[in-house]
N, C-alpha and C positions, 0 to 999 in steps of 0.2 A: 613559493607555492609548490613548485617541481623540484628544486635543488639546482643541480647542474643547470646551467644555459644552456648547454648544447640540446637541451631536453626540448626549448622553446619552438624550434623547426619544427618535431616529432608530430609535437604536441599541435601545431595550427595546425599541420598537414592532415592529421586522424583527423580533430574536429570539422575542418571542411571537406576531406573524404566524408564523413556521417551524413553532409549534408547535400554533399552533389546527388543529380539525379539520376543515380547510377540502382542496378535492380538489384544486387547485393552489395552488403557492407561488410565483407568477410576482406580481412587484410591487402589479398591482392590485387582484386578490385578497383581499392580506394588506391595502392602503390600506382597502378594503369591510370587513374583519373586525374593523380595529385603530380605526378611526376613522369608523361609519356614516354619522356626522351632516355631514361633514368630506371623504367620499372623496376629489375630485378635488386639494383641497391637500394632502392627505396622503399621495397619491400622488404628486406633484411633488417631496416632503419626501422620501420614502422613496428613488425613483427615481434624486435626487441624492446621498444619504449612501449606496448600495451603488455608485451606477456612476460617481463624480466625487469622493464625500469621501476625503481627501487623509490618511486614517490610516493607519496602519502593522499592516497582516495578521502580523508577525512580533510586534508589542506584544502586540497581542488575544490571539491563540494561547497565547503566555508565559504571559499573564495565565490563559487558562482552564484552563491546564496547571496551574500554582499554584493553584487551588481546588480541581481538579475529581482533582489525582491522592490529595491525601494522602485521598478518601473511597474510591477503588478499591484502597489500599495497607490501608486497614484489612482488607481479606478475604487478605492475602498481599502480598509484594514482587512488584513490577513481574519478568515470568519472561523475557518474547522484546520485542525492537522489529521490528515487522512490514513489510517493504517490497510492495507492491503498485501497481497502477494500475488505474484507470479510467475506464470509457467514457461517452459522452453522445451518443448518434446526433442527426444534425442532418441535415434537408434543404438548404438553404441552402448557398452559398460564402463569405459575407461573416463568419462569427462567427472570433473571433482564434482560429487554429491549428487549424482545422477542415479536413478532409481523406480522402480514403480508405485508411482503414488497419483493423486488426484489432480490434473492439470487445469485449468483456467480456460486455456487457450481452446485445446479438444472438449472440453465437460464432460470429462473423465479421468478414469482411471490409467495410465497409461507411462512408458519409460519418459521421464521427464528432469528436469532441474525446478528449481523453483526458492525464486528472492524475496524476500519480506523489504518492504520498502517504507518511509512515512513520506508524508507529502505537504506542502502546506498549501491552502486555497482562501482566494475568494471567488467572488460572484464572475470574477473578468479573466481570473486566469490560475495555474497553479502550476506548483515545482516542487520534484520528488529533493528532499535535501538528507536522505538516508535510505541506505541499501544493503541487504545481505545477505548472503548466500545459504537459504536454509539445508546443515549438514544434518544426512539422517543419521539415525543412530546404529545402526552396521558400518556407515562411513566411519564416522569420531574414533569406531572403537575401533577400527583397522589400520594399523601402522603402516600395513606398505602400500596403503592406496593412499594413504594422507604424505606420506613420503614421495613418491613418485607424482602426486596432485601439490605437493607444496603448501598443503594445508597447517598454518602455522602453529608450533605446540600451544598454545594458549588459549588456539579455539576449542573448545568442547562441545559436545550435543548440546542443543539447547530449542527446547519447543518452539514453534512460532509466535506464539503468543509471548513467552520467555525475550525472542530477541525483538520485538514489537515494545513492550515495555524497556528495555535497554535505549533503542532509539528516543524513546518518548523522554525517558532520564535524560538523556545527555543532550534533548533540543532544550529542554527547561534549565539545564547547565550552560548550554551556550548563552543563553539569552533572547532565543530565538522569540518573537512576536506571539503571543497566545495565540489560539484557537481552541475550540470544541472540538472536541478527540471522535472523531465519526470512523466507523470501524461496522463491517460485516457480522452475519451471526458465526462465522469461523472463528471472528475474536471476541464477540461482543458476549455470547453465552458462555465467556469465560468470567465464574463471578471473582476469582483473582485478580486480572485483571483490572475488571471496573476496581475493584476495591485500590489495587494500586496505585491508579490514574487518578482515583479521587483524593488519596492521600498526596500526591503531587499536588494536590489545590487547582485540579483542571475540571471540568466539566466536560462531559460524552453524550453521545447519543450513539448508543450499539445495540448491531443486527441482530434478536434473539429467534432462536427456535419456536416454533409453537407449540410442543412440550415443557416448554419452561414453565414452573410451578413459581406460584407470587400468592403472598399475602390480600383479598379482596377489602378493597375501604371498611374500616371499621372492625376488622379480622386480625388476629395473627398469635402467633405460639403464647406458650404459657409458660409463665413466672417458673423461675426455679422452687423445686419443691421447698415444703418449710424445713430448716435443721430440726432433727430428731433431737439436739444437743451430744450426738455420739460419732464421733470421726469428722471428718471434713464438712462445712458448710456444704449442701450442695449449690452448685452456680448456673449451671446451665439449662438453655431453656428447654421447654419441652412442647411433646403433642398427645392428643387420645383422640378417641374414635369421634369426638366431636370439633375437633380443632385442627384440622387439616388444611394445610396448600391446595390453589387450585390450579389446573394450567389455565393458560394465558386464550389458549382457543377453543378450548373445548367446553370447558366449566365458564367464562367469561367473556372475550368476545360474543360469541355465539348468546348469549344468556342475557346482551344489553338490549334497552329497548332502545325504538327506534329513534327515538328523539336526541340519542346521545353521537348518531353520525352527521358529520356534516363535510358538504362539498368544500372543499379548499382548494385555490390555485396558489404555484408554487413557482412557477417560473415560466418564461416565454418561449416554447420554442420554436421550430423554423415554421410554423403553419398558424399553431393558436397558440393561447397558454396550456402549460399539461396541467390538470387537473384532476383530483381522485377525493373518495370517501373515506374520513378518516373518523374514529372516537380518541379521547383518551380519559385514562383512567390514572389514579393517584394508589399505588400500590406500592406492596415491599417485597423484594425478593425475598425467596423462600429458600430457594438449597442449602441444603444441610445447615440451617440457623440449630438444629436441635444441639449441634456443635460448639455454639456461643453463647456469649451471656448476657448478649443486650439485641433485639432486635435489630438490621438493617434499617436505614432511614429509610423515610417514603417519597417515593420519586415519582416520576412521569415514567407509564405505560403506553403507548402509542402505535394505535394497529390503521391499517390499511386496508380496506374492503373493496375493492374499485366496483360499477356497477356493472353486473351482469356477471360478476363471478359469483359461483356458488357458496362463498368460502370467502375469510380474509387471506390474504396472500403477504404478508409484510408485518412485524411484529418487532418495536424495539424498546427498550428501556434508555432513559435518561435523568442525569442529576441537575436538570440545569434547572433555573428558582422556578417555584412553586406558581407565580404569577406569571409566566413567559408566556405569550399572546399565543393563540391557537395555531394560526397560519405560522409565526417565526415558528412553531417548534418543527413544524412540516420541512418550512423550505432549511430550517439547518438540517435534517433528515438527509432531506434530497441533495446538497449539495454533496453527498459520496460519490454523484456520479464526474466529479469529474476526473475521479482516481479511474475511470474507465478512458475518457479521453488521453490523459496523460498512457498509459499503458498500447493502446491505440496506435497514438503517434508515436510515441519513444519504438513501438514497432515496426510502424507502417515508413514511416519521415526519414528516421537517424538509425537503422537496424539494431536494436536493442537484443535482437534473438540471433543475430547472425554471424557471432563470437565464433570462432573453429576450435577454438585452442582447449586443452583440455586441464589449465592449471586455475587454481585457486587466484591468485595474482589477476592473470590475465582475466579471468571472471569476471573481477570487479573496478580493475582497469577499464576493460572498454567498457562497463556500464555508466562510469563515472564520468568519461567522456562523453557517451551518449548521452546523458544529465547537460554537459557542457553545454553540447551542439545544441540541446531543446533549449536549453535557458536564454541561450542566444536568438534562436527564434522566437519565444516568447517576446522576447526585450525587440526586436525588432516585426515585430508582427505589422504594427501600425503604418513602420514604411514602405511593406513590399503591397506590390502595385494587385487589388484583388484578383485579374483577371488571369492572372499568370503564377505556376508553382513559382514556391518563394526561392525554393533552391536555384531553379533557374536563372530568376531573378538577380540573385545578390550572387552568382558566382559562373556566369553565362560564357564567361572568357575562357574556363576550362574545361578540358575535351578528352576522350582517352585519344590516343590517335590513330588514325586511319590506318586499317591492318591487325588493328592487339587482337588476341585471343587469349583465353584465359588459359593458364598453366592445366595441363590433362585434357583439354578439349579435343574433339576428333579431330577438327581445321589444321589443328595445333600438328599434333601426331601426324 
């Protein structure tokens, strides 16, 4: 899985650094926590097995896939594979593929990195089992920040949605357990995309815009013109001033009567069940079919109105059968939320965001072990004791020791 043996020490000691209950997981830290007597080599140990050892993040992962899913498959079959991404605000210019773009974490715009991840879930639990470091496109195309970041030649620019479908290939190459491809309007109003995921023989339910333009029941573009008999048949389809797309909120939603929303509950949470007001509609997307020669299929439309807003607030398209019961298409909706918990705690639990190091390697090194450390929590959730953090719990014997200060601190100095 790692190669070398020697790599095996490395390797427990980072993972149970992620999990002690220390308030960063920045290398030297976890060296003070994991080895008191020892810090400075074992920070050298550490520093080199995340940001230089020459293992394979696609082995690891496999590997904690294979343990960690058949304990989450005991509560239910794997239900959605979840596409998302996330942010990491940085001040700096130098950490690989860091930039000013739209972050997660702040909800904005702001200098950031940011990892395209998939996930698989069900109802009891879930695990990120792909991850990558979205490179922007100033990065890709600059040699000496991809030289000096170790960004490998073979990566290139590649959109998020781009390396989202890459992962989705290559879980349906492993053999990984189906689910329903649940994905944001960042991915979901991408009709590539969906069209891709569908040609994979998987079924979605993705986040769309409420500018999104679709075909209304019993509507949609027109037949290719008739051949003149002179040059090329023509093929594709067409529109006129009476055969128009509508959006999804404005022209529809908005436009349904009332009999077509209904209350549905979705899931339990810590008080009552959550429940909101939803319609759905059997509709085709529209973007640029005037491009094609045969109609989009007709899918499920699926808006979200909750009561007392003005306005729907939630809008997604899905391929999944024509017959799927009202409430299932909801609660497969909603399970995207647990790509927030995972993110969450991969933050909050095992430092996910708390990487120093500024190379491509090291990037996806410590995320892959942060993956480790959660999977292992996950697989052990059942046996740590409620009333006490789990970290404490399952690793209470280690300490940093009385006196450490952290390297640059004033104490220190």
């Amino acid at each position: 899985m790692i190669g070398h043996a020697d790599r095996a020490k490395p390797l427990r000691d980072y993972c149970m650094g992620l999990m002690m209950p220390c308030e960063r997981k920045s290398v030297e830290p976890m060296a003070a926590i994991t080895a008191p007597e020892r810090t400075a080599a074992q920070h050298q140990s550490l520093l080199h097995f995340v940001g230089e050892g020459k293992w394979s993040d696609e082995k690891v992962l496999a590997k904690v896939r294979e343990l960690v899913l058949p304990q989450i498959e005991r509560h239910g079959l794997i239900e959605a594979w979840i596409i998302d991404d996330t942010g990491f605000p940085k001040k700096g210019q130098h950490s690989v593929g860091v930039t000013r773009q739209y972050c997660g974490q702040l909800g904005k715009q702001d200098n950031c990195q940011v990892a395209v991840s998939l996930s698989l879930a069900n109802h009891h639990a879930s695990l990120p089992v792909a991850y990558r470091l979205y490179l922007p496109e100033d990065w890709a195309k600059d040699s000496g920040r991809r030289r000096k970041t170790g960004v490998p030649e073979e990566v290139s620019f590649k959109t998020k949605p781009e390396i989202a479908i890459e992962q989705i290939t290559a879980a349906c190459a492993a053999g990984i357990p189906r689910g329903v491809v649940l994905m944001d309007a960042g991915y979901g109003n991408n009709s590539e995309l969906r069209a891709d995921i569908t040609a994979l023989g998987l079924t979605y339910v993705a986040g769309i815009l409420s500018t999104t333009t679709v075909w209304a029941p019993g509507t949609g573009p027109l037949p290719a013109k008739k051949w003149s008999g002179i040059g090329r048949p023509p093929t594709l389809l067409r529109r006129d001033g009476k055969h128009q797309p509508i959006s999804v909120k404005k022209e529809l939603a908005l436009g349904l009567p009332k009999r077509a929303w209904r209350v549905v509950k979705w899931r339990e949470g810590s008080a009552e069940w959550l429940s909101s007001r939803f319609a759905r509609v059997r509709v085709r997307a529209a973007r640029r079919d005037f491009k094609l020669t045969e109609s989009r299929p007709e899918e499920w439309l699926l808006i979200e109105w909750p009561e007392g807003e003005k306005e729907p607030t939630k809008y997604w398209l899905s391929n999944l059968p024509k017959d799927i019961a009202f409430r299932q298409l909801v609660d497969i909706a909603k399970l995207r939320w647990r790509i927030e918990r995972d993110y969450q705690e991969l933050k909050q639990e095992v430092g996910l965001g708390h990487f120093e190091g500024r190379g491509w390697r090291g990037f996806h090194h410590h995320a892959t072990l942060c993956v480790a450390a959660y999977g292992f929590l996950v697989s052990e959730r059942e046996t740590i004791p409620p009333s006490r953090p789990h970290s404490a719990a399952l690793f209470q014997e280690l300490a940093v020791r009385d006196g450490y200060r952290p390297r640059g601190s004033a104490i220190a100095a």
